[in-house]
C-alpha positions as CSV (number, residue, x, y, z in Angstrom):
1,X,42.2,3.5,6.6
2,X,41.4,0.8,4.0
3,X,39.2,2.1,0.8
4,X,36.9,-0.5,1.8
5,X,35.8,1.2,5.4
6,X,35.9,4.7,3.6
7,X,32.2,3.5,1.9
8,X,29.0,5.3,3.3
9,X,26.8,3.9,5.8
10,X,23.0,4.7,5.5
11,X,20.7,3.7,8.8
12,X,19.1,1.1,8.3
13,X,15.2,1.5,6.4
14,X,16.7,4.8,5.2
15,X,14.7,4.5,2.4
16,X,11.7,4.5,4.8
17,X,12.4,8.1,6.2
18,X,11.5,11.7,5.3
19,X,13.8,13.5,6.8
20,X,12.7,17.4,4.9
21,X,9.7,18.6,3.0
22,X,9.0,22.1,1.6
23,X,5.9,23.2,-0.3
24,X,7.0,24.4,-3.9
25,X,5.3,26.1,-7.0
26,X,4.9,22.4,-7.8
27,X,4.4,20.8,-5.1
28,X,5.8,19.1,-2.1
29,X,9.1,18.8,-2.3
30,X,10.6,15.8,0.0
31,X,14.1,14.4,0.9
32,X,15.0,10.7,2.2
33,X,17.3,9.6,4.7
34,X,19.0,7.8,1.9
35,X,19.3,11.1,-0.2
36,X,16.6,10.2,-2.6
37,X,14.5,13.3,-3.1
38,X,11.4,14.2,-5.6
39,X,8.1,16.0,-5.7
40,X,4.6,15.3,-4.9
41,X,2.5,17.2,-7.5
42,X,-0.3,18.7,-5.4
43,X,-3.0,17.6,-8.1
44,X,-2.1,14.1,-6.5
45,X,-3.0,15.4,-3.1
46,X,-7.0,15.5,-3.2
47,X,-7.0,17.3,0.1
48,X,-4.9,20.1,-1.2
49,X,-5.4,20.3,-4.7
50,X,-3.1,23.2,-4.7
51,X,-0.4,25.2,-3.0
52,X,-2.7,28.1,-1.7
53,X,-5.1,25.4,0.1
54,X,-2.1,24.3,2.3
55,X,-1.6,25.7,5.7
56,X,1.5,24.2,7.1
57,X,3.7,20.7,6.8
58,X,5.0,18.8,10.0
59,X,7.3,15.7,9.7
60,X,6.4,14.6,13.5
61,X,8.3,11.5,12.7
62,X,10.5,10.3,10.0
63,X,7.8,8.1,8.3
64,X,4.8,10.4,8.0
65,X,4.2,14.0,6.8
66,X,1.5,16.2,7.9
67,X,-0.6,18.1,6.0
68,X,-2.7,21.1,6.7
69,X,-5.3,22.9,5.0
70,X,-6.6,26.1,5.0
71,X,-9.9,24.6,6.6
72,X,-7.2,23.5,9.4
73,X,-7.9,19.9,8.6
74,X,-4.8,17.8,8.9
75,X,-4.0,14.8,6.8
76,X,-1.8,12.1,7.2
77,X,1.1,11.1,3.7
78,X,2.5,8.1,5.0
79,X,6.4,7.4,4.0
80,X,5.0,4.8,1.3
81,X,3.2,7.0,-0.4
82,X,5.9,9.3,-0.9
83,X,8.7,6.9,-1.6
84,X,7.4,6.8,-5.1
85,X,7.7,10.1,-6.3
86,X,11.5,10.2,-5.2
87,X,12.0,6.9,-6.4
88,X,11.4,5.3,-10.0
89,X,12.4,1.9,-8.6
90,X,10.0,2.0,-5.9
91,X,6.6,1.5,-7.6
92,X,7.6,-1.9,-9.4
93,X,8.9,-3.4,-6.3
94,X,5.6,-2.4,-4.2
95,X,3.3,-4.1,-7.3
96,X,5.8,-7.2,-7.1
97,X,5.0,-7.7,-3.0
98,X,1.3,-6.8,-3.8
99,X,1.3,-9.7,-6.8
100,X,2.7,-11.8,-4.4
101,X,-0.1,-11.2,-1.8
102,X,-2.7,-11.4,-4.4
103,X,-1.2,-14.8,-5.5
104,X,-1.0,-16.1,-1.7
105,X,-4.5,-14.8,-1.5
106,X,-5.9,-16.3,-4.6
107,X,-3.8,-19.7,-3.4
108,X,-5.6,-20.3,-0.4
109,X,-9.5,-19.4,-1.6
110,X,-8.5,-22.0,-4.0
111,X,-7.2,-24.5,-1.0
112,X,-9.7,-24.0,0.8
113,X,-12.4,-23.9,-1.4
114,X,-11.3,-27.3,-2.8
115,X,-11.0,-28.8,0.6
116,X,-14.4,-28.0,1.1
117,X,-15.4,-29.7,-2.1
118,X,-16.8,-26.8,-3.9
119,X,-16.9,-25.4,-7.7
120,X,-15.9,-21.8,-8.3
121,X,-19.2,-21.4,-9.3
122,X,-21.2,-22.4,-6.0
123,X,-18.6,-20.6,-4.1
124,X,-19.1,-17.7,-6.1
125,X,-23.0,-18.3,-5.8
126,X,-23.1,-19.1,-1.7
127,X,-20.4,-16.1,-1.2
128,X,-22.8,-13.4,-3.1
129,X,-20.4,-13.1,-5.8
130,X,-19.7,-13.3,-9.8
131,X,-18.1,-16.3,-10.7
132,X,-15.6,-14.1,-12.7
133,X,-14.3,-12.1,-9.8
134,X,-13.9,-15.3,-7.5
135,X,-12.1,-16.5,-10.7
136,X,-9.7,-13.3,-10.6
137,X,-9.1,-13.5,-7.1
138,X,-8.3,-16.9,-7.4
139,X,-5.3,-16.6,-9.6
140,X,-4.2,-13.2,-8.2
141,X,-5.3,-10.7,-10.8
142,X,-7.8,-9.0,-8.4
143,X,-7.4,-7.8,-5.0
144,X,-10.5,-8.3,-3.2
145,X,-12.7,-5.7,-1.0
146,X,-12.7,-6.9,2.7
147,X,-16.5,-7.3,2.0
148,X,-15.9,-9.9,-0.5
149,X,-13.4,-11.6,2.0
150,X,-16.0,-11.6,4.8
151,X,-18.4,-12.9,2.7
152,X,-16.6,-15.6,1.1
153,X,-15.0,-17.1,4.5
154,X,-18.5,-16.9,5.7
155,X,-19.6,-19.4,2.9
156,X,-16.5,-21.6,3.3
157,X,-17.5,-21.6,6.8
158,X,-14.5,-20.2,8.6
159,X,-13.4,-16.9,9.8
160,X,-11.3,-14.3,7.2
161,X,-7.9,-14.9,9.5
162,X,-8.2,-18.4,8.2
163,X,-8.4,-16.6,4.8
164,X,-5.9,-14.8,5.1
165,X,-3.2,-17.6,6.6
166,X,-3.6,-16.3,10.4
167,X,-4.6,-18.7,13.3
168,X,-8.0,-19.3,12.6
């Protein structure tokens, strides 16, 4: 067999999948597909706070982990979530697709808003907000609330799919 075909293979969106999880001293200790593996301190789990609060873990499918509490409440870590605290590289590219949306975002308020022949500053005013925030989410520094959305496609006229790039 060639060196070439002796290289490992990893299923596809390995990186996407919890495949073990065991609550430590420190936390919640989790394993990827991929072999990537890390902790989840449980101060970063509001609705555990700490290892005696927690009941039980479930992995009912490879891109969520179940929580329990003590109260018997269950709570949901998606895959995403986790991937970060197994993976140093994982954070930066997750900002860099957020940016992007942001920037897409901000791209088309700006499109639009200009098509419609309007300031930043009567958008702002007719939408309900400061001009400063409709000047943030214009160039991508802000994401908005889905409030703000609503309200600002409502003063351009249009529904938030249009917003948002969808069929209007």
């Amino acid at each position: 067999m060639s060196e070439s075909l002796m290289q490992e293979v990893l299923v596809t969106n390995a990186d996407r999948m919890m495949t073990a999880a065991a609550a430590g001293r420190d936390g919640i200790h989790l394993t990827f597909a991929d072999g990537c593996s890390g902790v989840i301190p449980f101060k970063d789990l509001p609705e555990v706070k700490t290892g005696s609060n927690l009941r039980s873990l479930e992995l009912p499918n490879p891109y969520e982990l179940v929580v329990t509490d003590e109260s018997g409440a269950s709570h949901e870590i998606p895959w995403d979530f986790a991937r970060h605290y197994c993976d140093p590289s994982y954070r930066p590219h997750v900002e860099a697709v957020a940016k992007g949306g942001r920037m897409s975002l901000g791209e088309r308020i700006r499109e639009m808003r200009t098509a419609a022949g309007m300031t930043q500053r009567e958008l702002a005013s007719a939408a309900g907000i400061g001009r400063v925030t409709l000047v943030r989410l214009e160039s991508g520094e802000q994401s908005p609330r889905y409030e703000t959305l609503v309200a600002i496609a409502r003063a351009l006229g249009g529904p938030v799919g249009e917003l948002l790039g969808g069929p209007s």
